[in-house]
PDB file of N, H, CA, C and O in Angstrom:
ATOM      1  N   UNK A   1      38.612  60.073 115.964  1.00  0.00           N
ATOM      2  CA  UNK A   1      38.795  60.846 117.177  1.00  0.00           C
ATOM      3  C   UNK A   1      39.721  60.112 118.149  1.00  0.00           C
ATOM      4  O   UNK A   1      40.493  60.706 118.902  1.00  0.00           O
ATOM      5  N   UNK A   2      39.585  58.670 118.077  1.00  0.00           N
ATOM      6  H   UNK A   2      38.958  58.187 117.465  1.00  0.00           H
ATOM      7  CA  UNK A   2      40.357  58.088 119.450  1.00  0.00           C
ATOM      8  C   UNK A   2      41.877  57.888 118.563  1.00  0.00           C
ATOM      9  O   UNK A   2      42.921  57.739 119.198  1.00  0.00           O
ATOM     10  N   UNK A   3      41.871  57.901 117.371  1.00  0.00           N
ATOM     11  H   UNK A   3      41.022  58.022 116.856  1.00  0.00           H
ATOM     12  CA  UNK A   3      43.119  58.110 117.184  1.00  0.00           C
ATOM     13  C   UNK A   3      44.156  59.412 117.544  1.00  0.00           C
ATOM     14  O   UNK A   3      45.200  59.381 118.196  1.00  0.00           O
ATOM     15  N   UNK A   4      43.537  60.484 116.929  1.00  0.00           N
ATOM     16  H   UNK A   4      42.689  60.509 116.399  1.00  0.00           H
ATOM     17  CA  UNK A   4      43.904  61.374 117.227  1.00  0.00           C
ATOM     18  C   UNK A   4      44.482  61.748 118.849  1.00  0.00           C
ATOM     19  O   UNK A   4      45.609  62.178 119.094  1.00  0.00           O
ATOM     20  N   UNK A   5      43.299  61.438 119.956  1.00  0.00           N
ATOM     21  H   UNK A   5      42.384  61.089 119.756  1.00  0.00           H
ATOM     22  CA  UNK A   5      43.963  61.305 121.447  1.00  0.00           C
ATOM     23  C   UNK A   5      44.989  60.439 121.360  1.00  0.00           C
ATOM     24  O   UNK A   5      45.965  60.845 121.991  1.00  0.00           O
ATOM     25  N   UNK A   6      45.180  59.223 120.732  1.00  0.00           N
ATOM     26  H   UNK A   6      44.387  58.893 120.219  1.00  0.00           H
ATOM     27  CA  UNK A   6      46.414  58.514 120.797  1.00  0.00           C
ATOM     28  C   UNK A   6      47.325  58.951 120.617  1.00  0.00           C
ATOM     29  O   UNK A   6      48.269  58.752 121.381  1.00  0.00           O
ATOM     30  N   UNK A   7      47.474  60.093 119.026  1.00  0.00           N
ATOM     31  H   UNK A   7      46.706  60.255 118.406  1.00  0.00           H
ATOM     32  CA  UNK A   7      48.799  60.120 118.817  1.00  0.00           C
ATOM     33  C   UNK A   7      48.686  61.738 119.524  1.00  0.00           C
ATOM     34  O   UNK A   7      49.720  62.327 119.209  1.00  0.00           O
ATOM     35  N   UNK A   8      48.077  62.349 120.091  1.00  0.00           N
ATOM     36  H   UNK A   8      47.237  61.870 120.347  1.00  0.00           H
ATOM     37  CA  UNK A   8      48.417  63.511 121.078  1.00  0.00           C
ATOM     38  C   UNK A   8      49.174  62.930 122.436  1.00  0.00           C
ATOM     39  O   UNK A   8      50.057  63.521 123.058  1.00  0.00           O
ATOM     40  N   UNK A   9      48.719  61.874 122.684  1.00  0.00           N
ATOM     41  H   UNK A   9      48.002  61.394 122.178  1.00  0.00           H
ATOM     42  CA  UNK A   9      49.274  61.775 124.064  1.00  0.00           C
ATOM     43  C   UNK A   9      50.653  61.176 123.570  1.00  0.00           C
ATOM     44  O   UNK A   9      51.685  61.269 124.233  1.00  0.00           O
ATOM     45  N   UNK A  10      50.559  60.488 122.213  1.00  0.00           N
ATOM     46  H   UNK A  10      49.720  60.412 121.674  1.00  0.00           H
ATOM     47  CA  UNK A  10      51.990  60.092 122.229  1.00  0.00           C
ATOM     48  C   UNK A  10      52.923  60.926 122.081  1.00  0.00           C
ATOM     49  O   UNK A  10      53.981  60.667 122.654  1.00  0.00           O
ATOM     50  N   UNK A  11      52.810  62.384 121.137  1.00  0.00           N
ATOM     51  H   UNK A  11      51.951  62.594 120.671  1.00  0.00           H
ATOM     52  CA  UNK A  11      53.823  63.040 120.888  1.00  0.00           C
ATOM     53  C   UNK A  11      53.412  64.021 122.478  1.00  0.00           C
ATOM     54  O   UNK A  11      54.088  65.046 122.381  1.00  0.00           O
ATOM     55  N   UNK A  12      52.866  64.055 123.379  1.00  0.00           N
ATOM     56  H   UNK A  12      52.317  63.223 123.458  1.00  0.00           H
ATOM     57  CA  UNK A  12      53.354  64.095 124.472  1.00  0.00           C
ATOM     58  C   UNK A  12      54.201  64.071 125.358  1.00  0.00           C
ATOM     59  O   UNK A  12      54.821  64.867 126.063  1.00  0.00           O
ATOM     60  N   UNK A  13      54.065  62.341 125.093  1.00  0.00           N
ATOM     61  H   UNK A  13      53.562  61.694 124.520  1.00  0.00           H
ATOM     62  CA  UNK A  13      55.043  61.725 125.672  1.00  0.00           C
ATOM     63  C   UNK A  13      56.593  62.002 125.171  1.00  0.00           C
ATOM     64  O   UNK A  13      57.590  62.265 125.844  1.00  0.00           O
ATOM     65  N   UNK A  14      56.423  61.838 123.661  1.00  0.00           N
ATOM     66  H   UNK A  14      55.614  61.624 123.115  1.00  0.00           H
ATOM     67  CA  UNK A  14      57.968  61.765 123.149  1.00  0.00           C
ATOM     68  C   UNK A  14      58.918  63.242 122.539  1.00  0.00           C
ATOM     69  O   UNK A  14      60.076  63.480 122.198  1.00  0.00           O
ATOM     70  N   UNK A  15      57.616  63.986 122.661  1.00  0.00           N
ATOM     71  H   UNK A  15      56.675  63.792 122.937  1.00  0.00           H
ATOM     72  CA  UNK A  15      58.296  64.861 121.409  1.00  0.00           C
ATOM     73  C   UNK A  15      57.943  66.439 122.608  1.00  0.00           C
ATOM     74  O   UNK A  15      58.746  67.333 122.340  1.00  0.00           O
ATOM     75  N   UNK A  16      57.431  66.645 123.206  1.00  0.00           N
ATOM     76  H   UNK A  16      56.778  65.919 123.424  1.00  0.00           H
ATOM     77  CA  UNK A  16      57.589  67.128 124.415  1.00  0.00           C
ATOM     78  C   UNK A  16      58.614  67.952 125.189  1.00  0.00           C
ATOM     79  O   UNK A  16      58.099  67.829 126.300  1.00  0.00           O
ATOM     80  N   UNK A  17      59.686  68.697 125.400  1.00  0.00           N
ATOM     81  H   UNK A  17      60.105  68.797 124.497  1.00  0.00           H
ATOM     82  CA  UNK A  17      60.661  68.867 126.844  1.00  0.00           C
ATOM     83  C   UNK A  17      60.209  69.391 127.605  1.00  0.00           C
ATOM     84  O   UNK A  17      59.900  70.531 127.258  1.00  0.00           O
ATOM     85  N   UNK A  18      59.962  69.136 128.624  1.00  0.00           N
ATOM     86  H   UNK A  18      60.213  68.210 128.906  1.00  0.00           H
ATOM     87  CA  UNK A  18      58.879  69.526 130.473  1.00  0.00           C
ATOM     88  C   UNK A  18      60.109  70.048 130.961  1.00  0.00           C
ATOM     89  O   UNK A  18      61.266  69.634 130.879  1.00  0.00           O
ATOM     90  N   UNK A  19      59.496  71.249 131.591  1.00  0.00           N
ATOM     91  H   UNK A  19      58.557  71.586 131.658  1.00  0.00           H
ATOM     92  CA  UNK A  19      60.413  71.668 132.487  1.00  0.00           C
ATOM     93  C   UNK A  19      60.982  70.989 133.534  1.00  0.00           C
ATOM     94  O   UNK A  19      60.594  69.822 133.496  1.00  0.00           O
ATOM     95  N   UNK A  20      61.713  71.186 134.433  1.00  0.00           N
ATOM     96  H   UNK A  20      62.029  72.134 134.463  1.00  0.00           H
ATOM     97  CA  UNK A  20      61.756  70.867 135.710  1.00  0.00           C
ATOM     98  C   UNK A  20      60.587  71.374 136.644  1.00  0.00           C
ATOM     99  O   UNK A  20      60.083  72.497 136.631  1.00  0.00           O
ATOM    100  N   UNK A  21      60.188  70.051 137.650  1.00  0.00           N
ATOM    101  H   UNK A  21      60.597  69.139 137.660  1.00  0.00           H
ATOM    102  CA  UNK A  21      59.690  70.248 138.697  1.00  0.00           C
ATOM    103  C   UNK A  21      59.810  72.155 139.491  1.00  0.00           C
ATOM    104  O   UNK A  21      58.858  72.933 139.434  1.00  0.00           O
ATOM    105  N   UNK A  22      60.957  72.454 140.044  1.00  0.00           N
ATOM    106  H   UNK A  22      61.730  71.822 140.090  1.00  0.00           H
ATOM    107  CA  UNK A  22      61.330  73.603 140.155  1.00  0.00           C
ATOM    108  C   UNK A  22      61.282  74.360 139.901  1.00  0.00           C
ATOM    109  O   UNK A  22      60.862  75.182 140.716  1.00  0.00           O
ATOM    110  N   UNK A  23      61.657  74.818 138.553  1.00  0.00           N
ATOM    111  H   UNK A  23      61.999  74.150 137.892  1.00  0.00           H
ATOM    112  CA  UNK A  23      61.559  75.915 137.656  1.00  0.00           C
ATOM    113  C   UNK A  23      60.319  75.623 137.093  1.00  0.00           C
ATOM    114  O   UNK A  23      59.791  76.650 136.667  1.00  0.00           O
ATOM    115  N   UNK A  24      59.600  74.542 136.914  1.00  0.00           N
ATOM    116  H   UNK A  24      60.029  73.708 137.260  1.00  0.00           H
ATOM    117  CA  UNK A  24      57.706  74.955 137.042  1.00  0.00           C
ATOM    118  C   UNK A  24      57.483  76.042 137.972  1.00  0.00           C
ATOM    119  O   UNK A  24      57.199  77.231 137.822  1.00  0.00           O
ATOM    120  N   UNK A  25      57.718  75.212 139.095  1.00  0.00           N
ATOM    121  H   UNK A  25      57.949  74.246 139.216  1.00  0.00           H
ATOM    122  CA  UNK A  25      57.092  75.857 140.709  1.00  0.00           C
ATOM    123  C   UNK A  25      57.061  77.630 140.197  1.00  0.00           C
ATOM    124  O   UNK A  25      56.248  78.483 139.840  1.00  0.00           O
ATOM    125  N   UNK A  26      58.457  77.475 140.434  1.00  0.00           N
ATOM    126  H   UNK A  26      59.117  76.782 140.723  1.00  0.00           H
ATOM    127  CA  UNK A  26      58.849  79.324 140.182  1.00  0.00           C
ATOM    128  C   UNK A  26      58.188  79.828 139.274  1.00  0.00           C
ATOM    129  O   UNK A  26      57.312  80.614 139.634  1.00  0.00           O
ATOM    130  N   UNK A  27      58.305  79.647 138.228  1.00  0.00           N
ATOM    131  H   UNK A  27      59.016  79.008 137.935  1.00  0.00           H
ATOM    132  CA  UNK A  27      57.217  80.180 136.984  1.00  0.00           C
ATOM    133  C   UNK A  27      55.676  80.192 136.965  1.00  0.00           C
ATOM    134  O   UNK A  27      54.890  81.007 136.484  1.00  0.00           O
ATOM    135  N   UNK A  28      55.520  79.248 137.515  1.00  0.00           N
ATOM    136  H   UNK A  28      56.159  78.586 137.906  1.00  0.00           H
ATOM    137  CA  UNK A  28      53.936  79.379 138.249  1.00  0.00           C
ATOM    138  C   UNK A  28      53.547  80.641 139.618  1.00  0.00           C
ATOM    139  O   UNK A  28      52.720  81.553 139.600  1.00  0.00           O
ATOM    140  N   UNK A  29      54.392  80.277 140.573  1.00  0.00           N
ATOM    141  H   UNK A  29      55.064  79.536 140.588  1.00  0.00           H
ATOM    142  CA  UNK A  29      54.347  81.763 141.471  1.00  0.00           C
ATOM    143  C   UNK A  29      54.412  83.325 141.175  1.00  0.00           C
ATOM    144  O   UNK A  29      53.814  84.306 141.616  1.00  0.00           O
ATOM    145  N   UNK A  30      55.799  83.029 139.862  1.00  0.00           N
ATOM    146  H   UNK A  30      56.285  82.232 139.504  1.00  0.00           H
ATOM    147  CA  UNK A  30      56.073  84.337 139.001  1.00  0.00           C
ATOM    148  C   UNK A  30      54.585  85.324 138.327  1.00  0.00           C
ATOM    149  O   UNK A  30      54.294  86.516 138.432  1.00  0.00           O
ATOM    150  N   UNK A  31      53.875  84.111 137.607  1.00  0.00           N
ATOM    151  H   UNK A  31      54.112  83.143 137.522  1.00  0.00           H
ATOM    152  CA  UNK A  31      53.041  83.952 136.782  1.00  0.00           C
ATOM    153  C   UNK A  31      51.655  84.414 137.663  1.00  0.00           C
ATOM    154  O   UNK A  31      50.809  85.174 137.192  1.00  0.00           O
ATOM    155  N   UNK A  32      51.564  83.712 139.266  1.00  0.00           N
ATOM    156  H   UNK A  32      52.252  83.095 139.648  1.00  0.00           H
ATOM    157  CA  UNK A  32      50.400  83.966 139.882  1.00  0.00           C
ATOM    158  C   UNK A  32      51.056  85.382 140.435  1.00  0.00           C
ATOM    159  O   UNK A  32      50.205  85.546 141.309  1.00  0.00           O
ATOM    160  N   UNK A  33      51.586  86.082 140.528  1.00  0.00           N
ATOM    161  H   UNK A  33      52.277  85.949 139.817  1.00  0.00           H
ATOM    162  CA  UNK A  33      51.879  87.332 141.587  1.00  0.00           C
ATOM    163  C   UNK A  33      51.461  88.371 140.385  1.00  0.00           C
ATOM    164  O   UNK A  33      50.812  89.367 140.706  1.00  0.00           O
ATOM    165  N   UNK A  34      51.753  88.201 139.247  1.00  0.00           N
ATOM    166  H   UNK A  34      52.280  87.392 138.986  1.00  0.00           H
ATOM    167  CA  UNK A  34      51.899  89.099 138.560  1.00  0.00           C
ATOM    168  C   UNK A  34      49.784  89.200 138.136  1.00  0.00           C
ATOM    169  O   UNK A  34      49.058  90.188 138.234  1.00  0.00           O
ATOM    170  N   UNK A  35      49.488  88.057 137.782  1.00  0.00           N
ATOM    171  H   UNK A  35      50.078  87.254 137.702  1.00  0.00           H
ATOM    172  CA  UNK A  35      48.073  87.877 137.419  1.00  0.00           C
ATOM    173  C   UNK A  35      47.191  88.671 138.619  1.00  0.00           C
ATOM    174  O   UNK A  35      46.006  88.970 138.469  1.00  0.00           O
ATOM    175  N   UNK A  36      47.954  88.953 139.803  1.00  0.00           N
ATOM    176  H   UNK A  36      48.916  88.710 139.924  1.00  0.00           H
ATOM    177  CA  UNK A  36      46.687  89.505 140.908  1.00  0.00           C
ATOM    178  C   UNK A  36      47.448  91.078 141.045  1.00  0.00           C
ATOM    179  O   UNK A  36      46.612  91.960 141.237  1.00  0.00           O
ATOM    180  N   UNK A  37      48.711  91.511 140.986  1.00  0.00           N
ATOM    181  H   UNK A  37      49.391  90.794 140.830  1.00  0.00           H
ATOM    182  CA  UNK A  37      49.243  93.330 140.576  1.00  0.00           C
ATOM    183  C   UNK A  37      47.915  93.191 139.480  1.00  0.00           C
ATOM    184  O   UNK A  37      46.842  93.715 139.778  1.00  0.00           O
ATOM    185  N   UNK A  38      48.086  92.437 138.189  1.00  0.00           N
ATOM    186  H   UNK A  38      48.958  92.011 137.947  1.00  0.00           H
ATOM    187  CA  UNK A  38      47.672  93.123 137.229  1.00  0.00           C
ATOM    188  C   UNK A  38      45.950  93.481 137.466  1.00  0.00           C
ATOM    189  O   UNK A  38      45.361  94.538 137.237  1.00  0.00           O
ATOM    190  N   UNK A  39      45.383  92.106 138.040  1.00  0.00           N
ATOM    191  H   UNK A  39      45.861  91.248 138.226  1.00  0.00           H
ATOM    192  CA  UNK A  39      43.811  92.619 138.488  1.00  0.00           C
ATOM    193  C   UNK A  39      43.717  93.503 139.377  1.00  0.00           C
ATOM    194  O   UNK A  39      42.805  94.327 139.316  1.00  0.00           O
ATOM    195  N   UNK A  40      45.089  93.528 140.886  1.00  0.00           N
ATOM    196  H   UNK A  40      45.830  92.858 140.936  1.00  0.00           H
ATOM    197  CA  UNK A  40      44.456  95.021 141.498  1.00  0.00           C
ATOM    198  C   UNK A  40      44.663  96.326 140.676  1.00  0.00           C
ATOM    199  O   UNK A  40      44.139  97.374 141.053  1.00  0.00           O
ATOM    200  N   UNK A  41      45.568  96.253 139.345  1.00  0.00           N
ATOM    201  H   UNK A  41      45.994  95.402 139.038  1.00  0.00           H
ATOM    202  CA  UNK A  41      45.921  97.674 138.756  1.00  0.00           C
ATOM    203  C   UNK A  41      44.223  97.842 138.104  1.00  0.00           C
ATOM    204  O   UNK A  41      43.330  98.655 138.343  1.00  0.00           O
ATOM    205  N   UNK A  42      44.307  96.769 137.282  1.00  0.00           N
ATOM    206  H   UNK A  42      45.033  96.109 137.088  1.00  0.00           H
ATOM    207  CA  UNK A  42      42.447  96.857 137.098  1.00  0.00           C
ATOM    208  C   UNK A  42      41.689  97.242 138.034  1.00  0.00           C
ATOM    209  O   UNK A  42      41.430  98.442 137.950  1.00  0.00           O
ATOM    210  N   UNK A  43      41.289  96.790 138.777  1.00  0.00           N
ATOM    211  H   UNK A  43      41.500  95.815 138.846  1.00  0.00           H
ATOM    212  CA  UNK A  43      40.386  97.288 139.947  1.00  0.00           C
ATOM    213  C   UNK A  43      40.436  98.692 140.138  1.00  0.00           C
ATOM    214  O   UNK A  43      39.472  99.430 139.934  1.00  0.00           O
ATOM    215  N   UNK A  44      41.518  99.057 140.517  1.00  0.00           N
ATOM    216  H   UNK A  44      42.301  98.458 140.683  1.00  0.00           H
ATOM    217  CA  UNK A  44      42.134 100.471 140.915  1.00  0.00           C
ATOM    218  C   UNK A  44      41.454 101.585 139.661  1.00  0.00           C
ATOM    219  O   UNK A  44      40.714 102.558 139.805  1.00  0.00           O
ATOM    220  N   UNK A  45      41.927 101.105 138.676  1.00  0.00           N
ATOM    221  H   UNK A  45      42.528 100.314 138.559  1.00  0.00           H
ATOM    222  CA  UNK A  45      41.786 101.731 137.538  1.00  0.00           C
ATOM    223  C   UNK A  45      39.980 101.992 137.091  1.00  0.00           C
ATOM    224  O   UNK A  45      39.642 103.081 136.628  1.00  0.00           O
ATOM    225  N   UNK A  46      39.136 101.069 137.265  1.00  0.00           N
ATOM    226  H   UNK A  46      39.411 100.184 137.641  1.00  0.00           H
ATOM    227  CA  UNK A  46      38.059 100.749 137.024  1.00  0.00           C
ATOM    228  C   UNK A  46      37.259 101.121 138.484  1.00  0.00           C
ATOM    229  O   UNK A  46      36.031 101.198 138.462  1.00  0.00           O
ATOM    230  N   UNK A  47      37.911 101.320 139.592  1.00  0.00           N
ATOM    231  H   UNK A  47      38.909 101.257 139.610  1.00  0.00           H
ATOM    232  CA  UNK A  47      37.240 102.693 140.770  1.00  0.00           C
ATOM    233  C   UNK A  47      37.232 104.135 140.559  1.00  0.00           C
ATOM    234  O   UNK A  47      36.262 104.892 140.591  1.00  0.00           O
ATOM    235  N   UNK A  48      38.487 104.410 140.334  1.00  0.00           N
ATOM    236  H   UNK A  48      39.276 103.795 140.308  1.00  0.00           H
ATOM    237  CA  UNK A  48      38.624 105.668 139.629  1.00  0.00           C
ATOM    238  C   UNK A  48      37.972 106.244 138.509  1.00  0.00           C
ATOM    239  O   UNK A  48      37.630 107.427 138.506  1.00  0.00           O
ATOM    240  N   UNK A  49      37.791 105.515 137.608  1.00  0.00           N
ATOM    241  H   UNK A  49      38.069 104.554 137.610  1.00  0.00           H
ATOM    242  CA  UNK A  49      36.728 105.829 136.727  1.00  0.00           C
ATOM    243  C   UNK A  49      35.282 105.774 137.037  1.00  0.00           C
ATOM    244  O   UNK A  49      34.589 106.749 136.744  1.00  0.00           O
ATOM    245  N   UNK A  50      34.747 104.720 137.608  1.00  0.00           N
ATOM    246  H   UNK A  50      35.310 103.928 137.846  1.00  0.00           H
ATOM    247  CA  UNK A  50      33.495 104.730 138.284  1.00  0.00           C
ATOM    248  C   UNK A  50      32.922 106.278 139.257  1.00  0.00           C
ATOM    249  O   UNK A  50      31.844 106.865 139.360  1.00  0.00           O
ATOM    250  N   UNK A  51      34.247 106.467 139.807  1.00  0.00           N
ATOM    251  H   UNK A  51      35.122 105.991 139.724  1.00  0.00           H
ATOM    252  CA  UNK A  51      34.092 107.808 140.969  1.00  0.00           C
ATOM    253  C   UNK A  51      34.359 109.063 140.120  1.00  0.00           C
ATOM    254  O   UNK A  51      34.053 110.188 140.516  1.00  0.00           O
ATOM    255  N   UNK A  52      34.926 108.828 138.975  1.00  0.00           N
ATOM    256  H   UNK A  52      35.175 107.915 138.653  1.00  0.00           H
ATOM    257  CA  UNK A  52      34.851 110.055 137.978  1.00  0.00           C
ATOM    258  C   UNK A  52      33.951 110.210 137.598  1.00  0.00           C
ATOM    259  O   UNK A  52      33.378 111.266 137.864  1.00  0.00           O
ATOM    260  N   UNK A  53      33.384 109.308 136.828  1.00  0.00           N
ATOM    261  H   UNK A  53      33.850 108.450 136.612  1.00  0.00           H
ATOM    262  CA  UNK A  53      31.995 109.210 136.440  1.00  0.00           C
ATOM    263  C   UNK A  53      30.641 109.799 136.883  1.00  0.00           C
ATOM    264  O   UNK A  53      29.679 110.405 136.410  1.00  0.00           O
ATOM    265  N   UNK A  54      31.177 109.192 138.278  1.00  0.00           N
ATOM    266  H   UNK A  54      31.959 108.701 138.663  1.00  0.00           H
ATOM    267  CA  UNK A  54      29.573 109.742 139.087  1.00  0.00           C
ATOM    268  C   UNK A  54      29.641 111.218 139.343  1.00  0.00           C
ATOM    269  O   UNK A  54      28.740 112.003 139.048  1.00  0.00           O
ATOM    270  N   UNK A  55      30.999 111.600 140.025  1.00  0.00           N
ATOM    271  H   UNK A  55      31.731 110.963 140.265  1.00  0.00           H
ATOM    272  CA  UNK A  55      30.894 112.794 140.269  1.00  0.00           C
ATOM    273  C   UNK A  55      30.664 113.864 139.213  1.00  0.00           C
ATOM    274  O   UNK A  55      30.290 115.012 139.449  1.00  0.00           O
ATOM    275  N   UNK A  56      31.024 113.175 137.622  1.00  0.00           N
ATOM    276  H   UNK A  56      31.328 112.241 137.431  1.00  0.00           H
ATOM    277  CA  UNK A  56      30.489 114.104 136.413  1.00  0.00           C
ATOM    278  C   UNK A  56      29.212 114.211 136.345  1.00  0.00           C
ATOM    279  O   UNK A  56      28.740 115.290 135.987  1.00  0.00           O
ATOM    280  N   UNK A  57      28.398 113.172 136.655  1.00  0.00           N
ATOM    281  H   UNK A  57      28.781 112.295 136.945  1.00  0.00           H
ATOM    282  CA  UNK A  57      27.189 112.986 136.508  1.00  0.00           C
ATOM    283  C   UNK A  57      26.157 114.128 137.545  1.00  0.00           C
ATOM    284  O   UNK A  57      25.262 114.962 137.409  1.00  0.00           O
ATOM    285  N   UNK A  58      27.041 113.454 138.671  1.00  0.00           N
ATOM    286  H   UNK A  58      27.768 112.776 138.782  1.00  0.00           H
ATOM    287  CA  UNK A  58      26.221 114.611 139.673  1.00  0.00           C
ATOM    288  C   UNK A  58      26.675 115.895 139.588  1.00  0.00           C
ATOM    289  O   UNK A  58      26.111 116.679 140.351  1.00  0.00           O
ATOM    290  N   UNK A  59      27.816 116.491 138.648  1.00  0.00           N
ATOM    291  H   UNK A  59      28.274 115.854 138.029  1.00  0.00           H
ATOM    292  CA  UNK A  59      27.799 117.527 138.491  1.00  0.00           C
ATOM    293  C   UNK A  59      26.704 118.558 137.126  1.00  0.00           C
ATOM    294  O   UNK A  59      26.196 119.656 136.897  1.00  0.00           O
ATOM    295  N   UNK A  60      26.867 117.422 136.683  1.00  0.00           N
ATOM    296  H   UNK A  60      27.280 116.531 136.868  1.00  0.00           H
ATOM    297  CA  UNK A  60      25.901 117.667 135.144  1.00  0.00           C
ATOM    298  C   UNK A  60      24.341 117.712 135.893  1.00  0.00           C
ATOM    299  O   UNK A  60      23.622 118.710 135.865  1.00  0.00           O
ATOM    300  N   UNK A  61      24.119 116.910 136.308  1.00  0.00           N
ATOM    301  H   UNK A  61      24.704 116.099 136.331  1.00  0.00           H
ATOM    302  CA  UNK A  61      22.588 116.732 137.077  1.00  0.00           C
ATOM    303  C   UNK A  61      22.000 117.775 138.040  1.00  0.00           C
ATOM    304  O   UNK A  61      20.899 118.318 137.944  1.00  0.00           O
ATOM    305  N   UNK A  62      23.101 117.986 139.151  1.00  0.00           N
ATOM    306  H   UNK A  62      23.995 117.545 139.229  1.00  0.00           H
ATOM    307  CA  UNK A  62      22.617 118.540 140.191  1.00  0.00           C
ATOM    308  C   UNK A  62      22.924 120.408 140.097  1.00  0.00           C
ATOM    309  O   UNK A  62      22.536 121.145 141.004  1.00  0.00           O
TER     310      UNK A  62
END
């Protein structure tokens, strides 16, 4: 096992290409804007159905 962490961190180190500092940044912001559209499209999507739902229900019921 402690070998294995060895040679992970080594080809880490060597075998690796890291972005830039920068073009991290950006790709991370890109990455977070899009992750919270996509949960409010969820949300949105998963109210609407909830309020469909009920109102079928209380139409079937009542």
């Amino acid at each position: 096992m402690v070998a294995y962490i060895k040679e992970s961190l080594e080809e880490l180190k060597n075998n690796v290409t890291w972005l830039e500092r920068s073009k991290a940044s950006n790709l991370m912001v890109i990455v977070a804007v899009f992750s919270i559209l996509f949960a409010l499209a969820t949300w949105g999507v998963d109210s609407l159905f909830s309020k469909l739902i009920t109102l079928y229900f209380e139409k079937l019921i009542g």
